[in-house]
N, C-alpha and C positions, 0 to 999 in steps of 0.2 A: 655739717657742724662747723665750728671756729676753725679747728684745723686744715678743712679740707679746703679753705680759703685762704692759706696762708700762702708767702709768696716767700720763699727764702732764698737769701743774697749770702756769697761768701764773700769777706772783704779781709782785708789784711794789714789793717792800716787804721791806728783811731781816725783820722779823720775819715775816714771814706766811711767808719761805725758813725759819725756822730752827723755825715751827711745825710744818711741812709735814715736814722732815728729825725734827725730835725725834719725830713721832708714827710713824717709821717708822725709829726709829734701830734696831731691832732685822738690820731688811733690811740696813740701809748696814754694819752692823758683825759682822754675821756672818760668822765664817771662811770657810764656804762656800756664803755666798748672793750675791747678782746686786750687791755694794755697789759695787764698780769698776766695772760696764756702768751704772749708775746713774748714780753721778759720772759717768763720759766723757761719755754721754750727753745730759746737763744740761749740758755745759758746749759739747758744739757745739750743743746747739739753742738755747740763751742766745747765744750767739756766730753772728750773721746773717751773711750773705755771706763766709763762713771762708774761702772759696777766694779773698778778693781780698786774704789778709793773705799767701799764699806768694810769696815771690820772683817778680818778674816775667821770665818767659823762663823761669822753673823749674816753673811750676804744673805741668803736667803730670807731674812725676815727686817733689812734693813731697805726704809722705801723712803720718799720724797713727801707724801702724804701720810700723816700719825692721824689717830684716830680722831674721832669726833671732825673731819677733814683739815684738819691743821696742820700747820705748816712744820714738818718734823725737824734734828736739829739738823739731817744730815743737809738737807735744802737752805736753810739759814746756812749755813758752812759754804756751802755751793757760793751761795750771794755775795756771801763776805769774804771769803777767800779764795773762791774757784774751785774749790776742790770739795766734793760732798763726802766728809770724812763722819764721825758719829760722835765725838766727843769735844772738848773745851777745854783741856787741859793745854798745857804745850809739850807739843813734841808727842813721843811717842811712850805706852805702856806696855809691858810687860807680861801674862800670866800665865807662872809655870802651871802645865799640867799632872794634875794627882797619879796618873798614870805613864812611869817612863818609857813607853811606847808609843805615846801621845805627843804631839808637836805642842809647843806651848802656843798662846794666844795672842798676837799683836794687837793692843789698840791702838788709835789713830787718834791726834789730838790735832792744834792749830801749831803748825810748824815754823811758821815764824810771824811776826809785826804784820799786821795787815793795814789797812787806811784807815778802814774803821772798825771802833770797839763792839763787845757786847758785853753786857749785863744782865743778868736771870735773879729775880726771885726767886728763884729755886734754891739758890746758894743760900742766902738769908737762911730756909731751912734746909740746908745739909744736905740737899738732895745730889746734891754737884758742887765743884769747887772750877771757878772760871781761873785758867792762867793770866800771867803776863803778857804772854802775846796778843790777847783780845782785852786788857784791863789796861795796857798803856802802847793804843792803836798807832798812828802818823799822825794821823789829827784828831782833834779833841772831841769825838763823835760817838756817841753808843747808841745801838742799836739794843734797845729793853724790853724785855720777855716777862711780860707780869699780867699779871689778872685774863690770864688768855691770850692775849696780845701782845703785840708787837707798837713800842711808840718809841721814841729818838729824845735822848739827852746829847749836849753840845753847847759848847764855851769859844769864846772868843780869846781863850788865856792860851796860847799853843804851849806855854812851859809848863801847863799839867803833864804836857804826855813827851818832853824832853827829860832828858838823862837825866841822872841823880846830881849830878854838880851843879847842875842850876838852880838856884834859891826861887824855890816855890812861893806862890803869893801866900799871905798869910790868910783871906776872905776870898773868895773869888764867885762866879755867878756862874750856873748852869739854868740852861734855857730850856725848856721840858715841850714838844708837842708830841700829841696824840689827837690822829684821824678822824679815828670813832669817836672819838670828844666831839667831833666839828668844835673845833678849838675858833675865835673867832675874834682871840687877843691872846697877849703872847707873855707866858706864866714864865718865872725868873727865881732861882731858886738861891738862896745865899750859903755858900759854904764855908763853915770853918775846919779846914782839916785837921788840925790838933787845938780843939778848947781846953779852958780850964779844967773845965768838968768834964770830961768823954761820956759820949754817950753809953748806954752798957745796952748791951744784948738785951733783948726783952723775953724775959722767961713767960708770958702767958699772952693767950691770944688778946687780953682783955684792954690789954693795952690800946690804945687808939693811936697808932702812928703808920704816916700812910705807905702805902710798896714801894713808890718811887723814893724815898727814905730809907729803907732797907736794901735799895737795889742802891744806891749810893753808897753807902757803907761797907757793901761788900768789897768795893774799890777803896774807900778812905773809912777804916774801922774808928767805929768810937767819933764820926766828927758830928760836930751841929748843926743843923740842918735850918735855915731858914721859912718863915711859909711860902706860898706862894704868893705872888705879886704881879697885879697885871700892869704892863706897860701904854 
């Protein structure tokens, strides 16, 4: 199998990680060679005692592969912040237990600012609420969880994801790719974060407004959202 081919190097050092990957970037970037069991792979044997980052009272049913073989959130967590924790919140949750003999329940959310964002469809409907620590990342990068998948929104504007005292643009442009598109021109999305009009929550499916719109929103409620536009 893939694995039993693999050669693994311990290094200590970004450069000596980024010599090691460049002299082998052919593997990592191949359509169809081993570069996803690569990455995953590096990143739980980098990542010691993995199993004491899952929810406590949940370990046993908390894994890296979710059903239908998709990529669960604790693995996305892993990616984005090194750590495979189980939720998106920030910081940490609480739940006392109904029984005072009973230890209460810690959950594990995103502890603090990481490089890059994430955004979920899921939020849209309620299923989850993403913190600030994964809604205003280092850089202006989100990593989007929609329709099954996994595609990348990102801006060239860095004072989206600076502090509150700097005067945010009033229009700005987010850049959308997706993989599985075979994207094959580069779609440019126009934002207005506060319009006249604010957008409102869409009460019925029936509506025609696309995920990447709602996954926006979730980050900048009520803004307008441009169409797409190829460059």
């Amino acid at each position: 199998g893939t694995t039993d081919k693999m050669v693994l190097y311990r290094v200590n050092s970004r450069n000596a990680t980024e010599n090691i990957i460049s002299n082998d970037i052919n593997l990592f970037s191949s359509e169809r060679g081993p570069g996803v069991m690569m990455l995953l792979c590096s990143c739980i044997l980098s990542r010691r005692n993995m199993k004491n980052d899952f929810d406590v009272g949940l370990g046993e049913s908390a894994t890296l592969i979710g059903s239908h073989n998709y990529a669960s959130q604790e693995l996305v967590n892993l990616l984005l912040i090194g750590s495979a924790f189980s939720n998106v919140f920030d910081g940490t949750q609480e739940i006392k237990a109904h029984n005072p003999m009973e230890k209460s329940l810690t959950l594990r959310g995103v502890p603090q600012r990481g490089s890059i964002g994430f955004l979920t469809l899921f939020e849209h409907y309620e299923y989850m609420q993403v913190g600030n620590h994964y809604k205003t990342p280092t850089y202006p990068i989100w990593v989007i969880c929609s329709e099954s998948h996994y595609s990348i929104l990102f801006s060239t504007e860095e004072m989206l994801v600076e502090g509150t005292e700097q005067k945010k643009p009033e229009t700005f442009d987010l850049f959308y790719y997706d993989e599985l598109g075979r994207q094959n021109e580069t779609y440019r999305l126009t934002v207005n974060p506060d319009p006249v009009r604010r957008v409102k929550h869409p009460t019925s499916d029936k509506d025609l407004i696309s995920p990447i719109e709602h996954c926006i929103r979730t980050k900048w409620p009520g803004a307008a959202v441009g169409k797409f536009s190829n460059l």
